[in-house]
C-alpha positions as CSV (number, residue, x, y, z in Angstrom):
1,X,16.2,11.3,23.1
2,X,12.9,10.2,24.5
3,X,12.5,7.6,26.5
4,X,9.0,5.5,27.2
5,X,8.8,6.6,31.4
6,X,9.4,10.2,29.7
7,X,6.6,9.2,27.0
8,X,4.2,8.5,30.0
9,X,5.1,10.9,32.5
10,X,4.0,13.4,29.6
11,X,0.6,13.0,29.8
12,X,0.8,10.9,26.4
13,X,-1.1,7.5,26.0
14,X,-1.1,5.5,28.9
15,X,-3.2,2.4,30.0
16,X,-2.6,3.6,33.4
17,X,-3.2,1.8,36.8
18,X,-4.3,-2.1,37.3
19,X,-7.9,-2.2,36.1
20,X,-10.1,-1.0,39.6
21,X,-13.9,-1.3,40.5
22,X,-13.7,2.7,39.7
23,X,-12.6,2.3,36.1
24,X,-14.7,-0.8,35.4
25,X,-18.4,-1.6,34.8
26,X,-20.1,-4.6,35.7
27,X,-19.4,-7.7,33.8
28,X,-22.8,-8.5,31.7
29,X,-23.1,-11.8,29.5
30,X,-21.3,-14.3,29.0
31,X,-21.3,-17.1,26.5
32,X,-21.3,-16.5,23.2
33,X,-22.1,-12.9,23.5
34,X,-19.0,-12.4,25.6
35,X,-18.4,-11.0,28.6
36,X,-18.5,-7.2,29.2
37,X,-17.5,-5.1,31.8
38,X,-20.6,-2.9,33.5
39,X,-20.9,-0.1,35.9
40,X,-20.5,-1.0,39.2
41,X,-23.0,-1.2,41.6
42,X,-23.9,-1.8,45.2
43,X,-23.6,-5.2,44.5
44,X,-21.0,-6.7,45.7
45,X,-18.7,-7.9,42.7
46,X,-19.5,-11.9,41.6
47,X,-16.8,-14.6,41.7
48,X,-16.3,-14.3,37.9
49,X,-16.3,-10.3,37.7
50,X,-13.0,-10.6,40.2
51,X,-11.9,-13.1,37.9
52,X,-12.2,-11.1,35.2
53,X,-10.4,-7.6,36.7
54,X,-7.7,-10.1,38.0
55,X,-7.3,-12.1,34.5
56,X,-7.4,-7.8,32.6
57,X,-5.0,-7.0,34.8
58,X,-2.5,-9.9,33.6
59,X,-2.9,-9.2,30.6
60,X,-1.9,-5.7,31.0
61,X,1.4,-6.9,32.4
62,X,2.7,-9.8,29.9
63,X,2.0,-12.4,32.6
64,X,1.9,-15.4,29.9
65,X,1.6,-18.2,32.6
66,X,-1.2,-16.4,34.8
67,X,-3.4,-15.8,31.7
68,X,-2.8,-19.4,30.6
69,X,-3.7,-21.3,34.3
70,X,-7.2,-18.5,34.4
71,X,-8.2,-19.1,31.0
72,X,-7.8,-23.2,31.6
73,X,-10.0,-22.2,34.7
74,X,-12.6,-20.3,32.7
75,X,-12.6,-20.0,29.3
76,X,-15.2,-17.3,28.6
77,X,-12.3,-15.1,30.1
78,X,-11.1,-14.9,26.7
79,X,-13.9,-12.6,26.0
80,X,-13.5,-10.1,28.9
81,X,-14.0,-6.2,27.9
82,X,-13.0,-3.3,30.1
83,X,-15.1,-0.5,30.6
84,X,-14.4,1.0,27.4
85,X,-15.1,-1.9,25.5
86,X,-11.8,-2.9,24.7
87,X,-11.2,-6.9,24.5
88,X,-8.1,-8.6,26.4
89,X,-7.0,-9.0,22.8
90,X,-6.9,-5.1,22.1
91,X,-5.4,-4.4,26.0
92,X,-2.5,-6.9,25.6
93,X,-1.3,-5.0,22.2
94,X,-1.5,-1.5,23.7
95,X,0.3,-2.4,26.3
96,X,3.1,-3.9,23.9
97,X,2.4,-7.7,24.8
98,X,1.5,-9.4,21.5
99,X,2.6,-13.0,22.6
100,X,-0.5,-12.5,25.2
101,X,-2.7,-11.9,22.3
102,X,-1.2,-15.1,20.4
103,X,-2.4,-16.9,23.0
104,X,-5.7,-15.6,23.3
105,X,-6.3,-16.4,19.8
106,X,-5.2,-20.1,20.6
107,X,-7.8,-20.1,23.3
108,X,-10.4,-19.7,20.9
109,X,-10.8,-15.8,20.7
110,X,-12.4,-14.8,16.8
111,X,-11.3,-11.7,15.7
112,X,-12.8,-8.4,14.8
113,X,-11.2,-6.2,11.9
114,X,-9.3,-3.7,14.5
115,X,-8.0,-6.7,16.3
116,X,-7.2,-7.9,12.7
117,X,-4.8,-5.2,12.2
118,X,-3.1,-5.3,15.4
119,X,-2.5,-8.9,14.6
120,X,-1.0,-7.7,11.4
121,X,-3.5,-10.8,9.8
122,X,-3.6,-8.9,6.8
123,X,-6.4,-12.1,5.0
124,X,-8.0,-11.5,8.0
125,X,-8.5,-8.0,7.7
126,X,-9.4,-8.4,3.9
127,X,-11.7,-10.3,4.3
128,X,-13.7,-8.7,7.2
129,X,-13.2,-5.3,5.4
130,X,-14.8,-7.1,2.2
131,X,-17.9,-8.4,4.7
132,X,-18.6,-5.2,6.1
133,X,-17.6,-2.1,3.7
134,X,-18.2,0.3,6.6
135,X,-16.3,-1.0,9.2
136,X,-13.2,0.4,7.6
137,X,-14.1,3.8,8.8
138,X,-16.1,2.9,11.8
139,X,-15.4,3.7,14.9
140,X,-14.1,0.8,17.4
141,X,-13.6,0.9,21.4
142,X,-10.1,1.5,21.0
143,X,-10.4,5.2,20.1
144,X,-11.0,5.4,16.1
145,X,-11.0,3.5,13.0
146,X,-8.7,0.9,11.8
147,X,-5.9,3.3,11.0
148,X,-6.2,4.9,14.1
149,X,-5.7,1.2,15.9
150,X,-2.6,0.8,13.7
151,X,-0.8,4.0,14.6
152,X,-1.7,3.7,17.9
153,X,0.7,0.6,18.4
154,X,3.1,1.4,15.7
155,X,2.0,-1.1,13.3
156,X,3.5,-1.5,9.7
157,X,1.8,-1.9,6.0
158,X,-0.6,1.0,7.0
159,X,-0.7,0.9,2.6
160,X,-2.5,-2.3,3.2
161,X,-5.5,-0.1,5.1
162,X,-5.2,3.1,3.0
163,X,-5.7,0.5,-0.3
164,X,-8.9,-0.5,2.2
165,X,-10.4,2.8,1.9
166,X,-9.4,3.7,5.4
167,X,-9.4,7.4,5.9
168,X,-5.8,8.3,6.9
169,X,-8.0,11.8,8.8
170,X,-10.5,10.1,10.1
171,X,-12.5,10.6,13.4
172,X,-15.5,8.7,13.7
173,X,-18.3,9.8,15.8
174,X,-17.6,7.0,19.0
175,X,-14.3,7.6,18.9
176,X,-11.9,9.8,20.7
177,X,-11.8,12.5,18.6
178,X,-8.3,12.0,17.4
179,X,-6.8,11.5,13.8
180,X,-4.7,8.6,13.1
181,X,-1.9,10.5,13.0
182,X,-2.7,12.2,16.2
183,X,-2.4,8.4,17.5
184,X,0.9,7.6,16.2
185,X,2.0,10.5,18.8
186,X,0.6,8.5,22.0
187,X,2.3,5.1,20.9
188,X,4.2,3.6,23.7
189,X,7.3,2.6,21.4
190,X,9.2,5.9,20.2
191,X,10.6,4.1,17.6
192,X,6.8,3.2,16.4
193,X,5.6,6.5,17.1
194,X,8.1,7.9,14.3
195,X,7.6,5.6,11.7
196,X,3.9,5.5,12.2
197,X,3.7,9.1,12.4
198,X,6.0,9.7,9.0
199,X,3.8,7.3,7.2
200,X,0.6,8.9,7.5
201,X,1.7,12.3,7.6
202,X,3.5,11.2,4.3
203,X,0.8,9.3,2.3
204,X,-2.1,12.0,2.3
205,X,-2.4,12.3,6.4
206,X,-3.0,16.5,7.7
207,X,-0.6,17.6,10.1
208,X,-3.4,20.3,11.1
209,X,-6.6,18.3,10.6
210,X,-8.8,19.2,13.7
211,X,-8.1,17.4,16.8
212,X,-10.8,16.8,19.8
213,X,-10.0,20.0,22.3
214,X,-7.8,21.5,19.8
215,X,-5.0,19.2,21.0
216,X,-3.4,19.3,17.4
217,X,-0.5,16.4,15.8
218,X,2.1,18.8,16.9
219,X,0.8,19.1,20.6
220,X,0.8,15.5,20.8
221,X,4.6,15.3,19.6
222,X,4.8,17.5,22.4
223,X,3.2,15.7,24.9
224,X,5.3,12.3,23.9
225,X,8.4,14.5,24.7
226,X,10.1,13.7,21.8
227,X,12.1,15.8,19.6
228,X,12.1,13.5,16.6
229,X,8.6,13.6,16.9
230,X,8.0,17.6,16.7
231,X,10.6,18.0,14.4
232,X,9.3,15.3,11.9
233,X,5.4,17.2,12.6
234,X,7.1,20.9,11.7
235,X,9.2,19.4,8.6
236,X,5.5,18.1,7.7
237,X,4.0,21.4,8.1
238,X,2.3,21.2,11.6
239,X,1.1,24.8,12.4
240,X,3.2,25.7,15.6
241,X,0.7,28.3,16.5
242,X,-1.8,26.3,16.3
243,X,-3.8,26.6,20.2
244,X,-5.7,24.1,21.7
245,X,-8.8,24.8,24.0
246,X,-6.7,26.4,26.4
247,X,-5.1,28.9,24.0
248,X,-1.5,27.1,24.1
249,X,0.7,26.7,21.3
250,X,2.8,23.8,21.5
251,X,5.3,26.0,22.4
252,X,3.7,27.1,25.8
253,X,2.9,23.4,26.4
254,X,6.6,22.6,26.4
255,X,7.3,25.3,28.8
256,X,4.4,24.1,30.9
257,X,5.9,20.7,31.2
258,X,9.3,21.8,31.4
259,X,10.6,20.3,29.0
260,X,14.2,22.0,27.5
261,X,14.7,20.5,24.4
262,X,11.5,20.8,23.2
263,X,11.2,24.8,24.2
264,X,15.3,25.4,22.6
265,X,13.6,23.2,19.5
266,X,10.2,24.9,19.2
267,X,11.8,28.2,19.6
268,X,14.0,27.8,16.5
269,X,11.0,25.8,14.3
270,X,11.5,28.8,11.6
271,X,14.7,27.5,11.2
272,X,13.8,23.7,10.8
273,X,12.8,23.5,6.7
274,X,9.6,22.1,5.6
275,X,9.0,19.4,3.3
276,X,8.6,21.1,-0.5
277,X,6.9,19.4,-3.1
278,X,6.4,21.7,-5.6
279,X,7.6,20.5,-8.7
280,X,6.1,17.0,-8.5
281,X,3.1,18.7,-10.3
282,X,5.0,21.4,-12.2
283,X,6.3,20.4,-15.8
284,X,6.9,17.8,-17.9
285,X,10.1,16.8,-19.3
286,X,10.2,19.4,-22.4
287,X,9.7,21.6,-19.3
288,X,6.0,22.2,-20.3
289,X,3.4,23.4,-17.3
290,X,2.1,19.9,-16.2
291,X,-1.7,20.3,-15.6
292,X,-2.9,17.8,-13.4
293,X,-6.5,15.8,-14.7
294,X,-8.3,14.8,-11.2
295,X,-9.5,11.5,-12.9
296,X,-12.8,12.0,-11.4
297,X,-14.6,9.2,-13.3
298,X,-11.6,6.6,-12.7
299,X,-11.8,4.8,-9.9
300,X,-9.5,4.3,-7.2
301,X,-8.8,0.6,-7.4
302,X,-7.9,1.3,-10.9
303,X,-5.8,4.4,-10.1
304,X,-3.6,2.3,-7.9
305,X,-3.5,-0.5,-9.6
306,X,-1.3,1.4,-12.7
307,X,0.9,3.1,-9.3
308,X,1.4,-0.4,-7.5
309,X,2.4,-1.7,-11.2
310,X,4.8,1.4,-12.0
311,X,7.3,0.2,-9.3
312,X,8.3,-2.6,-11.3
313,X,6.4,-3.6,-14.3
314,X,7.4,-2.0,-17.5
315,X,4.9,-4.6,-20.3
316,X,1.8,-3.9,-18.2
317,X,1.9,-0.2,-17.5
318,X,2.6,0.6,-21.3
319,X,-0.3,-1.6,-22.0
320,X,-2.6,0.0,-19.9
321,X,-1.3,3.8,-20.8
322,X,-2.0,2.7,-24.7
323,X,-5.1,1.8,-23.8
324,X,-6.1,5.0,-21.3
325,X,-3.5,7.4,-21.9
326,X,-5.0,9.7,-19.0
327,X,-3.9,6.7,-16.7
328,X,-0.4,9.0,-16.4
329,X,-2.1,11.3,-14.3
330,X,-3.3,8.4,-11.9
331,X,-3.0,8.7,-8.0
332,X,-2.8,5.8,-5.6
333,X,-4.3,5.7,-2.1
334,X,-1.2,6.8,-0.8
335,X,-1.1,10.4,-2.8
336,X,1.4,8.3,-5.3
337,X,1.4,10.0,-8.6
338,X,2.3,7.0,-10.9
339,X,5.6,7.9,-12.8
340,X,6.7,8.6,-8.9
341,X,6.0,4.8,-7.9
342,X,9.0,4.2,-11.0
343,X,11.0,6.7,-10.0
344,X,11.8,5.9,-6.4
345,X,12.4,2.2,-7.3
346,X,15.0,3.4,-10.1
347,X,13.0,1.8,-12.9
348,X,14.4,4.4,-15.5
349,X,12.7,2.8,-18.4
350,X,9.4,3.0,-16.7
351,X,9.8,6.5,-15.9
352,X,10.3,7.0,-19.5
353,X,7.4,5.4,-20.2
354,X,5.6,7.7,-18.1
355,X,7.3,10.8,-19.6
356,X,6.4,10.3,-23.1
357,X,3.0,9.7,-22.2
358,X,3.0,13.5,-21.0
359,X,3.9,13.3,-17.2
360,X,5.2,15.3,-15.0
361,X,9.4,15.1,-14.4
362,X,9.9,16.6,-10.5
363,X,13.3,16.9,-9.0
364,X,13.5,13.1,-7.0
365,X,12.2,11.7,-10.5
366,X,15.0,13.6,-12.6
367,X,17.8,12.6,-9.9
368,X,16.7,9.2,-10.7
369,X,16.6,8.9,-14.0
370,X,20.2,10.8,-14.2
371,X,18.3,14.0,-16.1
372,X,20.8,16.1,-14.2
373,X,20.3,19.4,-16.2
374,X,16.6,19.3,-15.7
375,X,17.5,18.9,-12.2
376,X,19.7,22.1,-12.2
377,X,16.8,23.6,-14.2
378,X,14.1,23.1,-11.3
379,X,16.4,24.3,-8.8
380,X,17.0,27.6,-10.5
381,X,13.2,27.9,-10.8
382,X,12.8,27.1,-7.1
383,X,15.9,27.2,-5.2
384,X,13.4,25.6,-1.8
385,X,13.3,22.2,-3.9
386,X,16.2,21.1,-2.4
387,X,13.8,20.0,0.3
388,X,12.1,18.2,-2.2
389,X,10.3,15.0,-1.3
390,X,9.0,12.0,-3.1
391,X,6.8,9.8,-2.4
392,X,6.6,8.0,1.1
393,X,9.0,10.6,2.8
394,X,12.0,9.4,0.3
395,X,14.7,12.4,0.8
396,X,15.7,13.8,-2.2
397,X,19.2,13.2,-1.0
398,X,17.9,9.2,-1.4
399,X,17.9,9.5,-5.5
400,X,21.5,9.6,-6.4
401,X,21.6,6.2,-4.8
402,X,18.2,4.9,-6.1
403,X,19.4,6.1,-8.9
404,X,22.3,4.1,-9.9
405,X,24.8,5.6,-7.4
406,X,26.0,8.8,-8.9
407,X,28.6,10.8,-7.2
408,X,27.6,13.9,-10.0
409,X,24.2,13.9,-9.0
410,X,24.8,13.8,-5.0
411,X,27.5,17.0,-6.0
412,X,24.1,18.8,-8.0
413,X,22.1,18.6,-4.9
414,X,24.8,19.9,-2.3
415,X,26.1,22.3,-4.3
416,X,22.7,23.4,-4.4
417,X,22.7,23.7,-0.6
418,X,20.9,20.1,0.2
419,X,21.2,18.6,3.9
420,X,24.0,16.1,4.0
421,X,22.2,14.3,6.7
422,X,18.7,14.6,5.0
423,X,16.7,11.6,6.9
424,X,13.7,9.4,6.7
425,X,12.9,7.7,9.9
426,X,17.3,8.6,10.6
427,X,18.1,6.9,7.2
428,X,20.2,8.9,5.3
429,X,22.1,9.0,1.9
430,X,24.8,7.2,3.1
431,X,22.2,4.4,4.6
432,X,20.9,4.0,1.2
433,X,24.3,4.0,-0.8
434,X,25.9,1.3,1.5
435,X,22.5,-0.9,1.7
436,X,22.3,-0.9,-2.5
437,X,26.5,-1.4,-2.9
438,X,27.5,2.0,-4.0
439,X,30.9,2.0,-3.4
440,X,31.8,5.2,-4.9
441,X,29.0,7.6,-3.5
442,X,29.9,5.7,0.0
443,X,33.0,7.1,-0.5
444,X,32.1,10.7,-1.7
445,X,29.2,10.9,1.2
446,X,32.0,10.0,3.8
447,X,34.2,12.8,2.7
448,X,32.0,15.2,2.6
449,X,30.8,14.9,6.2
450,X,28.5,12.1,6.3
451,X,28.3,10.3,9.4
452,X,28.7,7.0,9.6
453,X,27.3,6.3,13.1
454,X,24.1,7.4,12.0
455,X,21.2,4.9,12.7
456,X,18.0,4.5,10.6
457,X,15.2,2.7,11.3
458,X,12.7,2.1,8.3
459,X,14.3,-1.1,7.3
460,X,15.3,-2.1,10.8
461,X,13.4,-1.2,13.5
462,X,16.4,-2.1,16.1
463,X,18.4,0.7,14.4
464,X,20.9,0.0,11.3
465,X,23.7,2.1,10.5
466,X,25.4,2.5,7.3
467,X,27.6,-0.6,7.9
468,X,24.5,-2.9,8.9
469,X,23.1,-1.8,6.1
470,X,25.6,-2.8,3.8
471,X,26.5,-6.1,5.5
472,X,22.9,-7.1,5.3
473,X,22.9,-6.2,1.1
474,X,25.9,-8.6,1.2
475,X,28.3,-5.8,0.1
476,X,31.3,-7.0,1.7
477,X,33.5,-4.0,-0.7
478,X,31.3,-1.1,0.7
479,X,31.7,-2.7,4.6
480,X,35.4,-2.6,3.8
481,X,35.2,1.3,2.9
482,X,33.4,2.2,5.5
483,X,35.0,0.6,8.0
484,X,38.4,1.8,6.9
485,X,37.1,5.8,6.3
């Protein structure tokens, strides 16, 4: 397991040493324009550009009470840039000190819509999207656009900035040449690094979208020195022989930073099995080829407005399908076919809705629903299903419990040769059996193997295991099992 000094000492994101007259530029302005860091000169450095290294530099290290007594000293400190252009604001986050940015915002400090995001202000970032329609994808001193900000840090509700517009691939010219998901690799937190990672790479994100100096997703997992990391990158389909401008595949930068686990793992990554999502396009449920319309002319808003109402509202999506029946082949901003928003929610009569309006039944959707024998069906067609997906990274070994909790469906899918410990951000079945009370498939899951030690993270970013998970639904019966299996 990685660790953050391991993270570092690999050469991944790091805001390095205490701001120095090397790394800084010469503070310009001040006011209401701010105050900027500029090149340095002969000049010797003015009272307030010492103050203003000395005030970066406690922000850099959490000191609460230091950046409190400078900024009652000198407010305009709450404007400081360093020589990047990155505000106090945007330092304190990356180096994992939020409550310093709380405070900065108390001082007076007005946010811009990357600062926005780290804040998680999600009005905020609404509205300054809405002001300025390009800033979405713009590039920002941080590195990239607002996605890129997000990742970078960890952040959660990336949705919120796909539903913005925000190009889950993007590298703006500015910026540092890196994709968003390319910055979930260099977040300080592990934990965030994962779940930031899985999101984009699992909502419409390229695993092998060029990188600046060919310094790919999967070289970056590398460089963090974290197995989850490259493992979750190859499951996604990151090219392991990909080379960056040196010629090396991730494999020979493992070796070249000695780093075991990540050589014994990279030399096996033909055996690690890829994400297969082949029959969420494939037929419907009279087992008809499924053609898929584009929906060229439909906008995108629209598109995900029928997907954001298919997890949960039956009366307005059949309203909407009678009245634009090609609405079933709608895809939202996160690469979420419609009847698949309904189906990883378990809202069976939805999905029917969806199917009699023509669209498409994949494996996750059929678990769900309890159409076990199109299920068997599928996997006869295509035995690699059983690595299906669904939306959102949702393990196909998830549906028996979204679906209702059936033991005969969970049997369909091993039998079939399904991973017992499938995962999502460590999640497994068993997590989502316990959390929704399914006594019985606890039960079944526990004697086939599944381990009940095994800590997930999507819900709780601390770690859950099954138990937590089930103590925190309020099903005290399925804490009883597994405590006594």
């Amino acid at each position: 397991m990685s660790t953050a000094s391991n993270r570092r000492n690999a050469g991944c994101f790091d805001l390095g040493p205490p701001l120095s007259r090397r790394r800084l530029l010469a503070l310009i302005g001040g006011g209401a324009a701010g105050a900027a860091l500029g090149a340095c000169s002969a000049t010797p450095p003015t009272s307030f550009e010492t103050s203003s290294r000395r005030f970066l530099q406690l922000v850099q290290r959490g000191d609460a009470p230091g950046v409190g007594r400078m900024l009652a000293t000198d407010a305009r400190l709450v404007r400081v840039v360093d020589g990047q252009g990155r505000s106090a604001f945007v330092l304190a986050h990356l180096s994992g000190h939020g409550q310093i940015g709380e405070l900065l915002r108390e001082r007076g400090l007005e946010l811009d819509l990357v600062e926005a995001v780290l804040a998680a202000d999600w009005p905020l970032v609404e509205q300054l999207a809405a002001a300025d329609s390009r800033a979405i994808n713009r590039s920002h001193p941080i590195g990239g656009n607002p996605l890129y900000a997000s990742a970078l840090v960890g952040g959660a509700e990336q949705y919120r900035l796909r539903s913005l517009g925000c190009d889950s691939d993007g590298r703006p010219v500015g910026g540092s040449g890196f994709s968003p998901a390319r910055a979930a690799m260099q977040c300080r937190d592990p934990v965030g690094a994962l779940l930031a990672g899985m999101d984009i790479l699992s909502n419409g994100g390229d695993p092998n979208v060029p990188q600046a100096r060919g310094d790919s997703v999967l070289h970056g997992a590398v460089r963090a020195r974290d197995t989850r990391l490259v493992a979750m990158v190859l499951r996604k389909g990151g090219d392991p022989y990909a080379c960056d401008e040196h010629g090396r595949r991730p494999l020979d930068l493992a070796r070249e930073l000695e780093w075991a686990p990540g050589v014994e793992l990279l030399e096996r990554q033909s055996s690690i099995a890829r994400d297969h999502r082949a029959s969420r396009f494939a037929f419907d449920q009279s087992r008809q080829p499924f053609v898929l319309d584009p929906l060229d002319d439909v906008s995108q808003a629209a598109q995900s407005e029928i997907t954001g109402l298919s997890h949960f509202n039956r009366a307005r999506v059949a309203e909407l399908l009678a009245a634009e029946p090609r609405l079933v082949h709608a895809i939202s901003a996160d690469d979420e076919l419609a009847i698949e928003a309904c189906g990883h929610t378990g809202q069976a009569e939805l999905i029917q809705v969806h199917l009699d309006h023509g669209a498409p039944l994949s494996l996750p959707t059929a678990i769900s629903v309890g159409d076990l024998q199109h299920a068997r069906w599928l996997l006869a067609q295509d035995p690699l299903l059983i690595h299906e997906r669904g939306p959102h990274d949702f393990a196909v070994m998830w549906y028996p419990a979204i679906g209702g909790g059936s033991v005969e469906a969970a049997e369909l899918l091993l039998e079939y040769g399904a991973d017992l410990e499938q995962e999502s951000g460590g999640e497994t079945a068993l997590h989502l059996a316990a959390w929704r009370g399914h006594d019985e498939l606890v039960r079944y899951l526990v004697q086939r193997g599944a381990r009940i030690d095994a800590v997930g993270y999507r819900q709780v970013r601390a770690g859950a295991t099954p138990l937590d998970l089930a103590l925190a639904g309020g099903h005290e019966r399925v804490a009883a099992s597994l405590r006594e299996l």
